[in-house]
C-alpha positions in Angstrom: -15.6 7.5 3.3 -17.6 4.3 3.3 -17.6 3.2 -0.1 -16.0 0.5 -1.3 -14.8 0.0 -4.6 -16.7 0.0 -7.8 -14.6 -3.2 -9.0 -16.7 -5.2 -6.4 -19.4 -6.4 -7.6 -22.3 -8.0 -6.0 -26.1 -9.0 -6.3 -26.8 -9.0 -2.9 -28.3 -5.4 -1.3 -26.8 -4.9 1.6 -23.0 -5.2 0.0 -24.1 -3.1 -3.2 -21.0 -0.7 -4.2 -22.5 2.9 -4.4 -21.9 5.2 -7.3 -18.8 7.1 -7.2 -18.3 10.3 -5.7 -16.8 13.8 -6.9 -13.7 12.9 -4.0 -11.8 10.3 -6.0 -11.7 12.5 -9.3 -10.0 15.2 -7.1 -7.6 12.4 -5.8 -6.2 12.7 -9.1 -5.4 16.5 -8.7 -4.2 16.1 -5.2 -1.4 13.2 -6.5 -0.1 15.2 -9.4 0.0 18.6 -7.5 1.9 16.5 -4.7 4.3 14.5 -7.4 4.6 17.8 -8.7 6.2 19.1 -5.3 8.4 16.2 -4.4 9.9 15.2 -8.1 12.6 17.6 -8.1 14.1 16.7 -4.3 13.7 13.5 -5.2 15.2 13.7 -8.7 18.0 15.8 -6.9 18.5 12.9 -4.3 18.6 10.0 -6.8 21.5 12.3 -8.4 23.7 11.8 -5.6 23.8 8.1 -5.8 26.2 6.2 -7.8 25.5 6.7 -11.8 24.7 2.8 -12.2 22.9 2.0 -9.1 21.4 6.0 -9.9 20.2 4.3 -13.3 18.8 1.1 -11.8 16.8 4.2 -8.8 15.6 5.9 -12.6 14.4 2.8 -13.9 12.4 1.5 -11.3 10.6 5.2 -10.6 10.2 5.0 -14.6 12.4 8.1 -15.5 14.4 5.7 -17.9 15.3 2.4 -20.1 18.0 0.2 -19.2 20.9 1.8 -20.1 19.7 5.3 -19.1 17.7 6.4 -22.3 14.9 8.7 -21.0 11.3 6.8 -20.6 7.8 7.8 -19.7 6.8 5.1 -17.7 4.4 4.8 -15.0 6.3 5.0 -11.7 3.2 4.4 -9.8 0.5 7.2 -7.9 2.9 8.5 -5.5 0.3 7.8 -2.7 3.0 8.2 -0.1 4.8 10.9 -0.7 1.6 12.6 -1.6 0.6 11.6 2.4 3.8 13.8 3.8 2.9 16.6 1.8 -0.6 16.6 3.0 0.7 15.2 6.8 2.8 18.8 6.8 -0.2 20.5 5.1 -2.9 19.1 7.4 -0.9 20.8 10.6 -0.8 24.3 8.8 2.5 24.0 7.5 3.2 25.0 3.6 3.5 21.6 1.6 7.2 22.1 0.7 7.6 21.5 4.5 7.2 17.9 4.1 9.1 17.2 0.6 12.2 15.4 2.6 9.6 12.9 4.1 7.8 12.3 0.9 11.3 11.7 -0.4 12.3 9.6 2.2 9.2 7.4 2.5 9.0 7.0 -1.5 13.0 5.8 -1.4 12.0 3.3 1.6 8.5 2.0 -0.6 11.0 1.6 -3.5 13.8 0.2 -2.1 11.2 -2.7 -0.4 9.5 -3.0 -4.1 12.7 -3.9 -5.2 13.3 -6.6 -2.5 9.9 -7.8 -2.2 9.7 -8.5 -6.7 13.2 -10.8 -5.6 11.8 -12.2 -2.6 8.4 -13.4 -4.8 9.9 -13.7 -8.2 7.6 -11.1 -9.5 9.0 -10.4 -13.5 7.2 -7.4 -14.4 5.8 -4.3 -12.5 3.7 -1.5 -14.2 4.1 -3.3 -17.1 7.9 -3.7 -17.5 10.7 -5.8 -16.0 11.4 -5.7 -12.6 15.0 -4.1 -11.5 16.1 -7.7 -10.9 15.1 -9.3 -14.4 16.5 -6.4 -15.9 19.5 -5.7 -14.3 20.2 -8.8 -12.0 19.5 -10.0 -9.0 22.9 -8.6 -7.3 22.4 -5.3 -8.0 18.8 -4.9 -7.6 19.8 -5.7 -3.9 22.5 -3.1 -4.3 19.8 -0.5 -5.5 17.5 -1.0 -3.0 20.2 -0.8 -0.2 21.6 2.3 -1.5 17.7 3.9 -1.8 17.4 2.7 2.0 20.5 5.0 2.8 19.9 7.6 0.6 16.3 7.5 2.8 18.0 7.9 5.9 20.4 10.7 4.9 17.6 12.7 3.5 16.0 12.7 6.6 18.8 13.4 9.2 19.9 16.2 7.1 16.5 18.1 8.8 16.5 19.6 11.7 14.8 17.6 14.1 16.0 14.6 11.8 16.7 12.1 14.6 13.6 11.9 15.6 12.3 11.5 12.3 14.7 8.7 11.8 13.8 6.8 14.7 10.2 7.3 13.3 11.1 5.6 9.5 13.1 3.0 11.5 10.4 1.7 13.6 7.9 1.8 10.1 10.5 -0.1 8.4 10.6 -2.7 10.9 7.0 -3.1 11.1 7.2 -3.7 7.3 9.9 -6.0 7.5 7.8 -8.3 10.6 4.7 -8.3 7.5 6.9 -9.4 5.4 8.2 -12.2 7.3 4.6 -13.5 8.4 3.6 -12.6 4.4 6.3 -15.1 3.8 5.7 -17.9 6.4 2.1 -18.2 5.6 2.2 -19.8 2.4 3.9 -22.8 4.2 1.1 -23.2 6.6 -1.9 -25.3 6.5 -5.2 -24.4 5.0 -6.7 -26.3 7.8 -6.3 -27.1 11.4 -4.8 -25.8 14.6 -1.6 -23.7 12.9 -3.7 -22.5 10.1 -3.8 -18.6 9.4 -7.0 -16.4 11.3 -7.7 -13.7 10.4 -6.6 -11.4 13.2 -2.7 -12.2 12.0 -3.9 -11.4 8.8 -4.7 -8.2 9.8 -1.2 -7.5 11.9 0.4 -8.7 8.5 -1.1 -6.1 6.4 -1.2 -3.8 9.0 3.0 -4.0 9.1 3.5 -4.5 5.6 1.0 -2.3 4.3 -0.2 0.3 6.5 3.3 1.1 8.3 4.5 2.9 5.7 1.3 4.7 4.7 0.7 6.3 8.8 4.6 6.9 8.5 4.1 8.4 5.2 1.5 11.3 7.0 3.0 11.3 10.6 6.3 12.0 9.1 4.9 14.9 6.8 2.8 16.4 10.1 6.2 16.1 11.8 8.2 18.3 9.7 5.5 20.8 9.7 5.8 21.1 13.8 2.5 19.3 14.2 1.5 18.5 17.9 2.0 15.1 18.8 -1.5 13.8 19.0 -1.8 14.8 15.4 1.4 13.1 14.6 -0.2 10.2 16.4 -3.7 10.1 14.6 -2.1 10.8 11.1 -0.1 7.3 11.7 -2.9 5.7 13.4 -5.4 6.7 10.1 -2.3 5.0 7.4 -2.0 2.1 9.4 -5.8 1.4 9.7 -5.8 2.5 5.8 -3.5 0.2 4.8 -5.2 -3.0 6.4 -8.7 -1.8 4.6 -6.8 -1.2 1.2 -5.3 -4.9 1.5 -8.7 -6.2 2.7 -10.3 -4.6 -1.1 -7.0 -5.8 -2.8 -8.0 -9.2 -1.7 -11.5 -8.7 -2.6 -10.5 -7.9 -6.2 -8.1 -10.3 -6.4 -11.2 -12.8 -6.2 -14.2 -11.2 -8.2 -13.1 -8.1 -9.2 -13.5 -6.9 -13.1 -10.6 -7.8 -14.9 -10.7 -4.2 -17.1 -10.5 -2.9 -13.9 -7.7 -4.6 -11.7 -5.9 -5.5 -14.4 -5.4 -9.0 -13.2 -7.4 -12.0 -14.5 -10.7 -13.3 -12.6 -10.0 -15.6 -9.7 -6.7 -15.1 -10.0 -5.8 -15.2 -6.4 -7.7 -18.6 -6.1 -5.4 -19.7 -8.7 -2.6 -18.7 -6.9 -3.9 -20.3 -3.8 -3.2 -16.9 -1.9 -3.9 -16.8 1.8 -6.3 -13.6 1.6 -8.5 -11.9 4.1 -12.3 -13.8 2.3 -10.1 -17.1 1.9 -9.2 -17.3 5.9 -13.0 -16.4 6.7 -14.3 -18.6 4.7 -11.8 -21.3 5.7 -12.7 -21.0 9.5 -16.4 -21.8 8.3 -18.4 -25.5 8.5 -17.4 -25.4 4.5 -13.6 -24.9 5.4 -12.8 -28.6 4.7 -14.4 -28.6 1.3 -12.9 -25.2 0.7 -9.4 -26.2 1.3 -9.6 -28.9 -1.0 -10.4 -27.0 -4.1 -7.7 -24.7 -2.8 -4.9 -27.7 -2.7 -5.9 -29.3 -5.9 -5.9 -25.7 -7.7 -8.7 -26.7 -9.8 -12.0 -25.3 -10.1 -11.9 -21.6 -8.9 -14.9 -20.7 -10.0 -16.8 -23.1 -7.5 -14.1 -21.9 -5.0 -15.3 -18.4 -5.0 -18.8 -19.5 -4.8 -18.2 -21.3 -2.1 -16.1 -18.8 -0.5 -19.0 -16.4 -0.8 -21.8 -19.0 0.6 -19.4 -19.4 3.6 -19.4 -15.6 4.0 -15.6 -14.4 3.6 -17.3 -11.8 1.0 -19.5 -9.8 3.0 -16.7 -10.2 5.9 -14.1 -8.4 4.2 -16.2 -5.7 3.2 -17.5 -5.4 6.6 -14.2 -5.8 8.1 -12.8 -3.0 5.0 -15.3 -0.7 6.4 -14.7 -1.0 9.7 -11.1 0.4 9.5 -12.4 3.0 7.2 -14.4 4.2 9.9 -11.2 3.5 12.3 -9.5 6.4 9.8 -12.8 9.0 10.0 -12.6 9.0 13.9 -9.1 8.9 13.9 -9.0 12.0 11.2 -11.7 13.9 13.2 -10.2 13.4 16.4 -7.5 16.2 16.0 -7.3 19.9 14.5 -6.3 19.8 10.9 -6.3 22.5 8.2 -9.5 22.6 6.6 -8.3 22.7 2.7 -5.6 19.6 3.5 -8.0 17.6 5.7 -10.5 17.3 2.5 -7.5 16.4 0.5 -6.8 14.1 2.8 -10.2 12.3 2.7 -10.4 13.0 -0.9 -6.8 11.0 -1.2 -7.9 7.6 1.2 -11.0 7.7 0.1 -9.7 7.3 -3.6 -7.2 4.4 -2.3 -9.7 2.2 -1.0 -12.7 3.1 -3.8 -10.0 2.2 -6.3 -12.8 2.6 -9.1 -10.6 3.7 -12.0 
C-alpha cells in the first residue's frame, strides 16, 4: 500500500507514481456494497428528525432539492461508514453488526461538513450549494446540531452504547482541537519563531482528519465484539490514514492534474494555504524568498518550483508514505478476517492512490 496517487506527477525517479493496481477498482465495489448496507438505517434515522431540518439532513447527503423534490446527487464515497462495516467485519462479525456506527460516524462527518462550509465560507460542495447558501446560515447550524444528536442516540440505543459514546465523543473532540489549530494557522506568520512546522501540521490533520476515520473502524470492530487491541489498531491505522490522505490532498492541491482533482493548478498557492510541502519548504534556506511570493499572491507557478527545489515535494511523499506504512504494521499487527482485511487494504489503499 505504498503507492501514491496517480494525480502526482513528477520527473524525477525516485518520486515516480507507479501504475495503478487491481485494489482501488475493487475499492469501488467495497463502497457501494457498504452504502448499500448502511442507506436504509441511516435513511430510517434521518426520518426521525424534524421534517425541515430532516430536508436540509436529505439535501446535504444528496437524497433531495431544496424543498424536498427527490435528487440524485453525489453525497460523497461513504468512506466512513464503509470503515465500520469493514471494522465489524474485520473482527469476524457479519457487516450488519456495525450499520449503527457507520450511521453514527456518517451523521458526525455531516454534521462537521456542515459547520466547517460556515466556518470557511465554502459556497458549493459536490457541485451544488452548501446547506448554508441554500438554506441559511441559522439552520444549517440547526441541521448539523440535530445530526450530532441524532449520532449520539443511534449509538446509545446499542448495547454496549456507553462505551461507544465515550469513543465518538473523544473523536469528536479531537476533530474539533484540528479544527481550531486549522483555523488559527492562517493568522500566523509565514516566517519566523511562531510560524507553522510541520509536526503541528501533522497533529492538525491527524485530529481533524484522521479522528474520525480510526473512529470510523474502531467503532465498527467494537460493535462486532472485537478484542481491544484490535479496536486499538483499527483507530491507530484511520488516524495514521488520515494524516497521509491530507499530506496527498496537499500534494494535489499544488501540482496535481486538474481533470483529476477537480480543482485548478496551483490552486492552493493561490489560496496561500498552509500545506504540508509549503511548511517544508518554508523551514528551508529558500523560506524567505518563498514567503514572499506567498504574501504578494503573485506568481504561483515560480512558487511551486521553488517549493519543489527547496524539497517540500519529495517530503510530503516521503512523509505520506511513512504513515502508510504506520497503517500496514498497524493492520498486520492484529488477527483480522481474511476477506475484510483485503477489503480493508483494498479501501485505504484507494483513499490515498486517489487515481480516479
Amino acid at each position: 500500500m505504498t503507492a501514491l496517487p496517480m494525480a502526482v506527477r513528477t520527473t524525477r525517479q525516485d518520486t515516480a507514481t507507479p501504475a495503478p493496481t487491481t485494489r482501488s477498482a475493487d475499492a469501488h465495489q467495497v463502497l457501494e456494497r457498504c452504502r448499500a448496507l448502511v442507506r436504509p438505517a441511516l435513511a430510517e434515522a434521518v426520518g426521525r428528525l424534524h421534517p425541515w431540518v430532516g430536508e436540509m439532513a436529505a439535501y446535504s447527503f444528496g437524497w433531495c432539492e431544496v424543498g424536498g423534490a427527490p435528487a440524485v446527487a453525489s453525497g460523497g464515497k461513504g468512506v466512513r461508514q464503509a470503515l465500520a462495516v469493514l471494522g465489524a467485519e474485520a473482527a469476524g462479525a457479519p457487516g450488519r453488526s456495525g450499520v449503527a456506527a457507520a450511521v453514527a460516524v456518517e451523521l458526525v462527518h455531516t454534521f462537521s461538513l456542515l459547520h466547517d462550509d460556515i466556518m470557511d465560507g465554502d459556497a458549493d460542495r459536490r457541485r451544488r450549494p452548501t446547506v448554508w447558501k441554500a438554506y441559511g446560515t441559522g439552520p444549517a447550524v440547526l441541521a448539523g446540531d440535530a445530526l450530532f444528536a441524532l449520532a449520539v442516540e443511534t449509538l446509545a440505543a446499542q448495547p454496549g452504547g456507553a462505551g461507544a459514546v465515550r469513543t465518538l465523543s473523544g473523536a469528536l473532540g479531537d476533530l474539533v482541537r484540528g479544527q481550531a489549530d486549522d483555523l488559527l494557522f492562517p493568522e500566523r506568520p509565514w516566517t519566523g519563531p511562531r510560524r507553522v512546522r510541520p509536526d503541528e501540521y501533522r497533529t492538525m490533520a491527524e485530529h481533524k482528519t484522521g479522528a474520525l476515520l480510526g473512529c470510523a473502524a474502531a467503532l465498527g470492530a467494537v460493535l462486532g465484539g472485537a478484542a481491544p487491541e484490535t479496536v486499538t489498531a483499527l483507530d491507530r491505522a484511520g488516524r495514521h490514514l488520515g494524516i497521509a490522505f491530507q499530506i496527498v490532498d496537499d500534494v494535489l492541491g499544488i501540482w496535481g492534474d486538474p481533470r483529476v482533482t477537480g480543482k485548478p493548478v496551483h490552486g492552493d498557492l493561490r489560496e496561500r494555504k498552509k500545506t504540508f510541502p509549503v511548511l517544508v519548504a518554508l523551514g528551508s534556506p529558500s523560506g524567505g524568498r518563498l514567503a514572499a511570493l506567498l504574501e504578494s499572491g503573485e506568481e504561483p507557478d515560480a512558487a511551486a518550483a521553488l517549493i519543489e527545489e527547496a524539497g517540500g515535494r519529495s517530503a510530503a511523499l516521503a512523509e505520506a508514505r511513512r504513515h502508510i506504512a504506520v497503517v500496514e504494521t498497524a493492520l498486520a499487527g492484529v488477527p483480522l478476517a481474511s476477506g475484510a482485511a483485503g477489503e480493508l487494504r483494498s479501501l485505504l489503499d484507494f483513499l490515498v492512490r486517489r487515481d480516479v
